[in-house]
Residue, then its C-alpha position, 0 to 999 in steps of 0.5 A: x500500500x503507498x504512502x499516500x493511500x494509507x495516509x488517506x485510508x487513516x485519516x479516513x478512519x480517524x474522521x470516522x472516529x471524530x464524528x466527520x461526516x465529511x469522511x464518508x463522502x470522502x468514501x462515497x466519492x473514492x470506493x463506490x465505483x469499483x463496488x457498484x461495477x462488481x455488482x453490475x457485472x455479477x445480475x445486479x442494479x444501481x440501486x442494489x449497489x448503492x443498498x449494498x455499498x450503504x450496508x458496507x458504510x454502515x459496517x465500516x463505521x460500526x467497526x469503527x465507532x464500536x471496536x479497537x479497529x485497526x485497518x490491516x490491508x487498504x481501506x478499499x480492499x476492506x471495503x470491497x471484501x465486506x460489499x463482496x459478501x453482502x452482496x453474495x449473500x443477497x444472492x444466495x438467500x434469493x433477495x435479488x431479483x437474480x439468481x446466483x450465476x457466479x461472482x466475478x473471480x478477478x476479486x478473490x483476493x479481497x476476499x481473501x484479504x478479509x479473510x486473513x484480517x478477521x482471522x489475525x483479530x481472532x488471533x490477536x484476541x486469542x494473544x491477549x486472552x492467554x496473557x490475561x490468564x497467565x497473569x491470572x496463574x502467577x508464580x511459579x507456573x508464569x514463569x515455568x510455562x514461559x520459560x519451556x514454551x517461549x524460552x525454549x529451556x530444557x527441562x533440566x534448566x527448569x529443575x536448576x532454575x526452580x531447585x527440583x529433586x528431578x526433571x520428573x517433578x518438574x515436568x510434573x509441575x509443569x503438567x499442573x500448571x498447564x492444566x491450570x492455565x487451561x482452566x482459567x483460558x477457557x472460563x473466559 
């Protein structure tokens, strides 16, 4: 992504976020063509293109005003990937006044694209759930699970390091805190 799109694309996003209405005619202006041609080429109308790419708007700004969203791919990929989908679902519930032929395939990507975006958040949201519960697990379990997992110590290194009789107490006290840090993520 240039420079340029992303600092439009952000400044677009903060102005969302500031209540700048002027920013979604900023949108309008920029990224409904392309999204009002994907629809034309694939059975639909300009006024089920402009349904759609409002409903698009709609997600956009509740994402925005809603969430810690943080645009991770350009503004009208996002755009676009979020159209794509509401507009084959339009299709494939029959609410068109066409029926599903196929979806122009020059535009996988984007959705691909969202794809990947949604799962990062997944991931990232999964990250800062395990960093709750090992904060919720404390010592010396943090340290143990942190040590072996992240660190890549030995089992040996964990003995010393904690003054195990043997690396077999230690691996089972590391079982036990494994066991722990599993029941405290999945209560979340």
């Amino acid at each position: 992504m240039s420079k340029d799109n992303n600092d439009i694309d952000s400044a677009i996003i903060q102005d969302i976020r500031n209540g700048n209405n002027t920013s979604i005619d900023h949108i309008y202006r920029l990224y409904y063509p392309p999204i009002e041609k994907m629809i034309l080429n694939n059975q639909g109308s300009r006024e089920e293109a402009q349904d759609i790419f409002q409903e698009t708007v709609m997600v956009l700004y509740d994402k925005v005003t809603n969430t810690n969203f943080e645009l991770s791919s350009k503004l009208q990929t996002f755009l676009y990937a979020i159209s794509y989908r509401l507009w084959l679902k339009q299709l494939t519930r029959g609410t068109s006044k066409y029926k599903v032929e196929r979806i122009d395939e020059q535009h996988e990507d984007a959705l691909a694209a969202d794809e990947a975006a949604e799962e990062h958040e997944a991931m990232e949201a999964n990250f800062a759930n395990m960093e709750v519960a090992l904060d919720g697990l404390g010592e010396p379990c943090k340290t143990i699970l942190y040590d072996f997992y992240i660190s890549n110590k030995s089992m040996t290194d964990i003995c010393e390091k904690f003054g195990y009789t043997n690396t077999d107490n230690a691996k089972t006290q590391k079982y036990k805190c494994l066991q722990r840090l599993k029941k405290i993520f999945f209560k979340k």
